[in-house]
N, C-alpha and C positions, 0 to 999 in steps of 0.2 A: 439445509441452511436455517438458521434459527437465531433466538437471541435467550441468553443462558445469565442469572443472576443467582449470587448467595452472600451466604451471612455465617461466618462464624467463628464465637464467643468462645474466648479463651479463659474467662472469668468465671467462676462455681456460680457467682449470684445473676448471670446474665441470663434471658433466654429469648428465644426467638420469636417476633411479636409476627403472628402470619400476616396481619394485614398492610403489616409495613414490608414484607416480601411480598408480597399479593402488587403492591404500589411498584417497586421498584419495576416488576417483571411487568409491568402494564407501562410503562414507558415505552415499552420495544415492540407494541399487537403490531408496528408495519414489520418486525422484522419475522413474526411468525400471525401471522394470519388464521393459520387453519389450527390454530391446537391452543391449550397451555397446561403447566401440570404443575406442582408442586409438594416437595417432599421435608419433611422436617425431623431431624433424629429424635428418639428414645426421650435421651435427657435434654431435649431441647436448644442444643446449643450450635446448632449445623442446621442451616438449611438454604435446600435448594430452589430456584424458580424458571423454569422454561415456558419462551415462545414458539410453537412449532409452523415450520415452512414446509409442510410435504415435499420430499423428493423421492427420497427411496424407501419400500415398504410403506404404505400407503393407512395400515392397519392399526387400529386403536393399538396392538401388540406394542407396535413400534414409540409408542408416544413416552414425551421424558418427564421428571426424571426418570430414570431407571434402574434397576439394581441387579443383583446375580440372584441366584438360587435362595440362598437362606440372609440375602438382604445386609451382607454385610462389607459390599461395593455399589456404592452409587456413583452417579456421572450427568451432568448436562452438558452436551456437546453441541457444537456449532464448526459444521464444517461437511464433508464429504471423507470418506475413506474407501477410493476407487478402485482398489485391491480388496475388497473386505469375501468377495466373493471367492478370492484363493485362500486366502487364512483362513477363513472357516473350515476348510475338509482338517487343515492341518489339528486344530482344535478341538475339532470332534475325535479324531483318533485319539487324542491325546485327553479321550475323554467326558470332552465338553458338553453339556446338555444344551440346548438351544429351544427358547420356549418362541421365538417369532421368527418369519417365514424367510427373509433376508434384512434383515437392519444390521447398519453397519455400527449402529451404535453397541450393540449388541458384541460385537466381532470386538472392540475394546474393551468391553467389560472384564471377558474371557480373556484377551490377549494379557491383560492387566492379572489377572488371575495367576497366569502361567509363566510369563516372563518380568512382572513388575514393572518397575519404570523402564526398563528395554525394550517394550512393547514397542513404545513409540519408534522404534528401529524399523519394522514388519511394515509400520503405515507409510502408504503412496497417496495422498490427498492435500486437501486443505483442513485444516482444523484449530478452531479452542476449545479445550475441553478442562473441564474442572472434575476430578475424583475423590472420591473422600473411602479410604479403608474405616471400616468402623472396628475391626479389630487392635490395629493398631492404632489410632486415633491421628490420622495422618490424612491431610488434603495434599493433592496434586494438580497445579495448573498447568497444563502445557500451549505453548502456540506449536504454529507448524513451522517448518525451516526457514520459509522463505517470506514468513509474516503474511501471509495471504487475508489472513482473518485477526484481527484484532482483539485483545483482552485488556483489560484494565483493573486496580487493583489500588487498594488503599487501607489502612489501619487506622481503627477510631479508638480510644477509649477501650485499650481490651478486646476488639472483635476487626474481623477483616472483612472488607466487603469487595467482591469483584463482578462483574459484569461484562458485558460485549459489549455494551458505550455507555459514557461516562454519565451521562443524565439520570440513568439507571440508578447508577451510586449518589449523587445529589437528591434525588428523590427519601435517601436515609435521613430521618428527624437528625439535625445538629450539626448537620456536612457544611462546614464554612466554603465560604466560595471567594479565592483570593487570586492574582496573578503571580505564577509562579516567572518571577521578574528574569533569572538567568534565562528559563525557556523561551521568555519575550527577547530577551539577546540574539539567542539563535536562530528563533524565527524568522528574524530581520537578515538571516542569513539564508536559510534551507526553506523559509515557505510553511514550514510545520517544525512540529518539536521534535526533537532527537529523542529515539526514546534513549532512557525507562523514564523518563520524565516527561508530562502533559503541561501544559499550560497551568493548567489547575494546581498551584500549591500544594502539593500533599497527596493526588491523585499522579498513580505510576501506571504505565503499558509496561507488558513483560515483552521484550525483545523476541524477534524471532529468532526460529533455532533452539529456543532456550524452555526451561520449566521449573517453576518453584516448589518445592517440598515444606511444607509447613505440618510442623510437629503440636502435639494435644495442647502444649504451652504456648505457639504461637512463635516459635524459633522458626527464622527463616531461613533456608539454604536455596542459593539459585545455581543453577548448572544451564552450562552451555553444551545441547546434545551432538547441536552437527553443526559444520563449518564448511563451507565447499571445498575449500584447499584441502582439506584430510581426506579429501574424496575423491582427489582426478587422479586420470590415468593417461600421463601424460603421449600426445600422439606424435611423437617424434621418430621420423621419416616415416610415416606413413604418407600415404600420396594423397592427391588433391580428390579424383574420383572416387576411392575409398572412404575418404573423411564425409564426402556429401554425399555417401549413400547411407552413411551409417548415421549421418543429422536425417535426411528424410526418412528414415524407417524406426529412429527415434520418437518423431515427430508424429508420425502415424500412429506411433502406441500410447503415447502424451492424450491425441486427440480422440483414439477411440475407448483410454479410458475415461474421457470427457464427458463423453454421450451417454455414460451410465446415469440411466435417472426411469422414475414410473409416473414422469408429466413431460409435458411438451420441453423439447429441447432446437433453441435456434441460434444464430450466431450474430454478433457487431459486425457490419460490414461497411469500412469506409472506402475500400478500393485499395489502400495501400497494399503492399505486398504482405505483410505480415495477416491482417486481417481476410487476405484473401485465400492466405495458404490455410487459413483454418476453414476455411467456407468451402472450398475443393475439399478436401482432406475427409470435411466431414461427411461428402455425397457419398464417400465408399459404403457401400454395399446396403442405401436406401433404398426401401421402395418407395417413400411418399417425398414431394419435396420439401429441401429445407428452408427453416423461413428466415429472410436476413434483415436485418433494421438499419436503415441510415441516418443519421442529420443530416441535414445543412441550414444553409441561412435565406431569410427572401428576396438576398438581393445578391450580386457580384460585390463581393467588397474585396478589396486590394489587399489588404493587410492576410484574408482568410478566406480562403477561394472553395469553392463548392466543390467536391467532390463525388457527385451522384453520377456523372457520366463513367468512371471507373468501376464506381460499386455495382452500376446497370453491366458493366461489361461481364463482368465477375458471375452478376445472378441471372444472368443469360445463361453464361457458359454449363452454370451446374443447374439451370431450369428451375431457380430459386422461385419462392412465391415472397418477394419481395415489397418491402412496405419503408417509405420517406416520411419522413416530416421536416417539414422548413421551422427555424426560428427568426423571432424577431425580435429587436432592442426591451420591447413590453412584455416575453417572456423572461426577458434576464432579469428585470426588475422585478415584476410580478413573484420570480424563484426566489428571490435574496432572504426574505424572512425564513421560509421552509429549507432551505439552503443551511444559514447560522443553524437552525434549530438541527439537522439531524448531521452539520459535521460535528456537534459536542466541541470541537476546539479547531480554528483554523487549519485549512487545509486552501494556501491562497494559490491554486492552481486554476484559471479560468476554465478548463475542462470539465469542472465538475458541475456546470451546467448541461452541457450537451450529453456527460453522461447518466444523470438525470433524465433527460429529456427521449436518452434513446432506451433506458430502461423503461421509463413510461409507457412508447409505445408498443414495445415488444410486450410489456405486460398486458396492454390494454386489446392486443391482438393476441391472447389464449396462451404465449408463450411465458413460464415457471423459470425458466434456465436459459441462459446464452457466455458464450463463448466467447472470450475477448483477448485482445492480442499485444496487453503488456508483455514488455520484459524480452522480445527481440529486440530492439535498439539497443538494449545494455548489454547484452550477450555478445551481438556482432556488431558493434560501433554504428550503429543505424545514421548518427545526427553530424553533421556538419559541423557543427559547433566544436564534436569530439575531434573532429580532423583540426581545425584551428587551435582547439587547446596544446592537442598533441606538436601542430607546430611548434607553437610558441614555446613547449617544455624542451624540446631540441636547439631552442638557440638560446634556452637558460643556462641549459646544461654545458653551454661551450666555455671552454677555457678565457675566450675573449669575451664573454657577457660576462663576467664576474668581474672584471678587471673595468666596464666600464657602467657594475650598477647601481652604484653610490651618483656616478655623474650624472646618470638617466634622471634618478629617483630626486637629486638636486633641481636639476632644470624643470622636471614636471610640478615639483611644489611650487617654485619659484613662479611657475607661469598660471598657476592656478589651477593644472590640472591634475590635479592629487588625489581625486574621487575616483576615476574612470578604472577599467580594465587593464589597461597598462601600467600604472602606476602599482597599482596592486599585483601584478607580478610579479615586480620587481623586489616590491616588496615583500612577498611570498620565497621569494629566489633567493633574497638574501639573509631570510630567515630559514632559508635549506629545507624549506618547507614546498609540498608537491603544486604545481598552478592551480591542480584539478580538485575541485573541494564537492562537486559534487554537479550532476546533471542540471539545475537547477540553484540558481545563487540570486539573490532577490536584491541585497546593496552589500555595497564590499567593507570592509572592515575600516577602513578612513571614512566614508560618507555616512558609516552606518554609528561611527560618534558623535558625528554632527545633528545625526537626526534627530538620538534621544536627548532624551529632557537631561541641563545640568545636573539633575541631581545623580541620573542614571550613568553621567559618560562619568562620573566619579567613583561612582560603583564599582565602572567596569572599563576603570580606566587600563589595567594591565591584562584583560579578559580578550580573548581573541577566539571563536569559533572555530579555528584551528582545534580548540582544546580537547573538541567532541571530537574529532576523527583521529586523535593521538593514538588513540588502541585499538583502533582499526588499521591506520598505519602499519600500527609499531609488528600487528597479527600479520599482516598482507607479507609485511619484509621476513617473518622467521617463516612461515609457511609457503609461498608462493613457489613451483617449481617452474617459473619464469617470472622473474622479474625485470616486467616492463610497464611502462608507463600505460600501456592500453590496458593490463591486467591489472593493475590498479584502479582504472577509470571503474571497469567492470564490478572489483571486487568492493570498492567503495558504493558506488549505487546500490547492487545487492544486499548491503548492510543497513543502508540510508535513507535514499531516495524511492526507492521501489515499495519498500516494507512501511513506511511513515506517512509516501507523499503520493504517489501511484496508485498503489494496490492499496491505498485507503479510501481515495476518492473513489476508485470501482465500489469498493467494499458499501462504503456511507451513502454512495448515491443509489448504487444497484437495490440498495435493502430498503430505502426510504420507496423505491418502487413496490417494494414484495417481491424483488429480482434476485435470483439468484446468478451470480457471475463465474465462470471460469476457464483459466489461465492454462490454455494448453503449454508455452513456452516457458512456463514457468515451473512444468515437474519440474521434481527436483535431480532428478535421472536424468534430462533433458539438460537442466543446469551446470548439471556435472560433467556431460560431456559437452560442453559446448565451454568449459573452462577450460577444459584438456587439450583444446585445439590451439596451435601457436600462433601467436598474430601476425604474421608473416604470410598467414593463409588465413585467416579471417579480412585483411586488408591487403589489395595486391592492386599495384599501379594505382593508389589512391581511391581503388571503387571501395565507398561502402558496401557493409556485407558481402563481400565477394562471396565468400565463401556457400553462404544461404542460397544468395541468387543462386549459385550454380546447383547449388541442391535441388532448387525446386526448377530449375530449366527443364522444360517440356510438361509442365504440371500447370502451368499459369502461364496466360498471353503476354510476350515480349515487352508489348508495350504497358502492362501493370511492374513485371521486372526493370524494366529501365525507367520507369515514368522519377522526373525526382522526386527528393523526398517531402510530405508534407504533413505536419504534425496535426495530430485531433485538436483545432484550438478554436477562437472564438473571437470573434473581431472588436476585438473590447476599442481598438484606435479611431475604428469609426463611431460608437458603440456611446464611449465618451465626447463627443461633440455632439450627443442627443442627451436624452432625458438624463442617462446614466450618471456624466461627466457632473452636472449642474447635483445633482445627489447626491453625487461622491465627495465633493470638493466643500460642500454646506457641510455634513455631517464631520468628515476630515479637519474642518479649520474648527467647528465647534467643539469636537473630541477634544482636540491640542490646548483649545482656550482652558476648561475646564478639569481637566485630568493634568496629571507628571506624568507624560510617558515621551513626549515628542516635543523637541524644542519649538518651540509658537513658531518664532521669527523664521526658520527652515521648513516646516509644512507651508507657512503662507508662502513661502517662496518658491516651495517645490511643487505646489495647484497650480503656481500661473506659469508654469510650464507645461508641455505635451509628454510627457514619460507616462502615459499612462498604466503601464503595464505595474510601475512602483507606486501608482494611487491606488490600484487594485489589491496589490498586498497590505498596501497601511487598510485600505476598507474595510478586507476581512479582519483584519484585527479590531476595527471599530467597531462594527456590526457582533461581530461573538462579543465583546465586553459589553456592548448594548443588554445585549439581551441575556449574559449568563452572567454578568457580575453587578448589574447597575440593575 
């Protein structure tokens, strides 16, 4: 794990000024600690800058940038490649010289060698990684499928600059810093910005799944390499026992290529079922025990209940050497500055405190690596909320809701309630548009005109965040080999919420520790077959996860399998009637006085109510403009 920065000039009179690559790559020492390197082409006009995180191959050999043989492939990567140990023999036959002892970075260079950009087919990991051909004068960015790791990307004046976060590229003499205002639309919707676009005016993420090919002149081609739908195999009548033998022996090979690493490797443990199936999973065939990290909070609070009696259950069972920390209301505050500063652009998900806070510990106790248990909820309908949604899209979908949802959509305006959930169904329904817009929706498209500022709801007066998930839609409908409504929920999050808003906050927080994070449920093999399955058996007599549960029955104690569901969150409701609230609410009404972004008269109206959850989203929006644009 690392953080990877470069620069380059499309222009004959430009060339690479090292100490302003030297600056950029010094933004990211928390995301590599133990190393850094940097490389600059011939003619000056290419250059590379790596942070290094030791994981695998421990040896100066291994350190980046790096190149091939006669130095005319170079690469800074950020990520894991947990197959790199099987593609190597094939490499070697086929030739390959190998000057360090096992580096997976290495296993790319060569694969890039031999099969070009189809390389990327062969890798089973996480990855960004930037290439540069010097023969053909050709840079290659790639993310990895499922957006695990983040890249970012921008064009100045003739020259391109990319990085692993965005500070990085700010750090370049001349980088304007503006609100890219469409992203601020969306945000108010998803929590974070859709990619390929960042907050940042002018600063782009490259989508997962996807890589961009930049030519000597600076022509850009983007492709899209993989898509789940091109990749299931669908399990239709196959049986129930078969299906959840072949998710847990999936799952076993997720996890133990997980554990590949040459430092300490432990795991997030909250109790939940997912987080425990990776904690069991991973005792197979230990000899020392594993060491697991918990949060919680210092008090019983109602809204976000403690969870350490389940995780004790958990690291009992596998003889964990297990390690808690409590927070309190003065850590949340105390985090807020270091928080803005290392998500680079809101990420308003209250989680990214505690996961912070439990990468800290695990770091501050010897453990480099841990294990975390995104991306089950999305796979097998994990959330509550999804069973609600999905009601509610079955009594859209009847013959008799259409015939009375003009009258609905009448009476809720009429009576004032034209903001809420319901309302906007109706209105989604009658726009033949799907309920489900994503795991996570922060104000709905009526409240969310009231909120911006006049000048903004004229902007965006015919603008609907609908607009973002039109080609995700419109993919889902021609490729799906079941179309339903839960394969949707799934295949939209995958695209969306996981890769933007999820697996960003692991990513930004775990790194701001010196943490390295990773996602057994989220192989991509795992992925794939867990699309394949029909929802008729992922969901049976209403239990969530049926399917999982039954996979792991006899693996985990009853009572962590049926315990219900309860999300990694953060008691922001109590949270806010302490220091928090009085903070939030100063700062919120001073932002809206002095800025266009929030109509005055709806902020002040919407602090002296309790919705705290949507003063938390306007905050993070306040707090990142505080300190990266003001």
């Amino acid at each position: 794990m690392c953080g990877i920065v470069g620069i380059v000039h499309y222009n004959d009179n430009q060339s690479i000024d090292e100490s302003v690559l030297v600056k950029m790559r010094e933004t990211m020492v928390h995301r590599g600690p133990d190393g850094a390197g940097i490389w600059i082409s011939r003619d000056r006009r290419t250059g590379f800058g790596h942070r290094r995180l030791s994981i695998i191959d421990l040896s100066d050999s291994a350190n980046q940038p790096m190149c091939n043989e006669d130095g005319t492939i170079w690469i800074v990567f950020n990520g894991e490649i947990y197959n790199h140990a099987e593609i190597r023999p094939e490499l070697e036959r086929r030739g390959h010289k190998f000057k360090t002892n096992h580096s997976d970075t290495e296993v790319i260079i060569h694969a890039f060698e031999e099969w070009g950009e189809n390389c990327v087919h062969k890798f089973r990991g996480m990855f960004a990684f930037a290439l540069r051909d010097e023969k053909k004068k050709e840079l290659f960015l790639f993310r990895d499928r499922i957006g695990i790791k983040p890249l970012y990307y921008t064009l100045t004046s003739g020259s391109l600059l990319f990085a692993s976060e965005i500070k990085a590229i700010l750090a370049y003499p001349g980088i304007s810093r503006s609100v890219n205002e469409e992203s601020f639309y969306h945000y108010l919707s998803f929590l974070t910005s859709p990619a390929p676009n960042t907050l940042f005016k002018g600063i782009m993420k490259l989508p997962p799944g996807c890589y961009i090919k930049v030519s000597d002149k600076g022509h850009f081609e983007t492709k899209r390499y993989w898509d789940v739908l091109e990749h299931t195999n669908p399990l239709i009548g196959v049986s129930e026992d078969e299906i959840a033998a072949r998710i847990l022996e999936e799952l076993k090979v997720a996890v133990k290529y997980r554990k590949v690493s040459d430092v300490p490797v432990g795991v997030f443990l909250s109790g939940g079922i997912d987080s425990s199936i990776n904690a069991v999973l991973f005792t197979d065939n230990e000899s020392s025990p594993v060491r697991t990290f918990s949060i919680g909070y210092d008090k019983e609070y109602q809204s976000c209940k403690n969870e350490f009696k389940y995780a004790r259950v958990i690291a009992k069972l596998i003889k964990a050497k297990h390690y808690e920390r409590k927070l309190s209301v003065d850590d949340i505050v105390d985090f807020l500055p270091k928080m803005v500063y290392h998500q680079d652009e809101p990420i308003a998900d209250p989680v990214c405190v505690p996961v912070y806070y439990v990468s800290e510990l695990a770091r501050d106790n010897g453990v480099i690596v841990c294990q975390v248990g995104e991306g089950s909820d999305e796979l097998f309908c994990g959330y509550p909320s999804w069973k609600n949604s999905l009601r509610m899209q079955h009594i859209c979908d009847s013959p008799l809701h259409h015939s009375l949802n003009i009258f609905g959509s009448v009476s809720l305006k009429c009576m004032g309630k034209d903001q809420g959930g319901y309302y906007e169904w109706l209105r989604r329904s009658r726009n033949r548009e799907p309920l489900f817009w994503g795991g996570a929706e922060a104000f709905f498209e009526t409240e969310k005109k009231r909120l911006i500022s006049p000048r903004l709801q004229k902007q965006f007066y015919d603008t609907s965040s609908f607009d973002v998930l039109k080609e995700i839609y419109s993919n889902f409908h021609a490729k799906a080999w079941e179309n339903t409504h839960l394969n949707w929920m799934s295949y939209l999050d995958l695209n969306l919420r996981l890769p933007e808003l999820l697996l960003m906050r692991v990513d930004k927080m775990s790194m701001a520790a010196s943490l390295e994070a990773r996602v057994p449920f989220l192989d991509h093999k795992f992925v794939e077959l867990a699309m394949s399955i029909p929802e008729s058996v992922k969901i049976k007599n209403g239990e969530l996860k049926h399917i999982l549960k039954k996979a792991v029955t006899g693996l985990l104690p009853q009572e962590i399998i049926s315990r219900k569901k309860q999300g990694f969150g953060l008691p922001i409701y109590e949270w806010f009637f302490d220091k928090l609230g009085n903070m939030a609410r100063e700062k919120i009404v001073r932002f809206s006085r002095r800025t266009d972004f929030f109509d005055k008269s709806y902020i002040e109206a919407l602090t002296g109510k309790r919705d705290f959850n949507k003063l938390w989203y306007i905050l993070n929006f306040v707090l990142w403009h505080e300190k990266w644009i003001e």
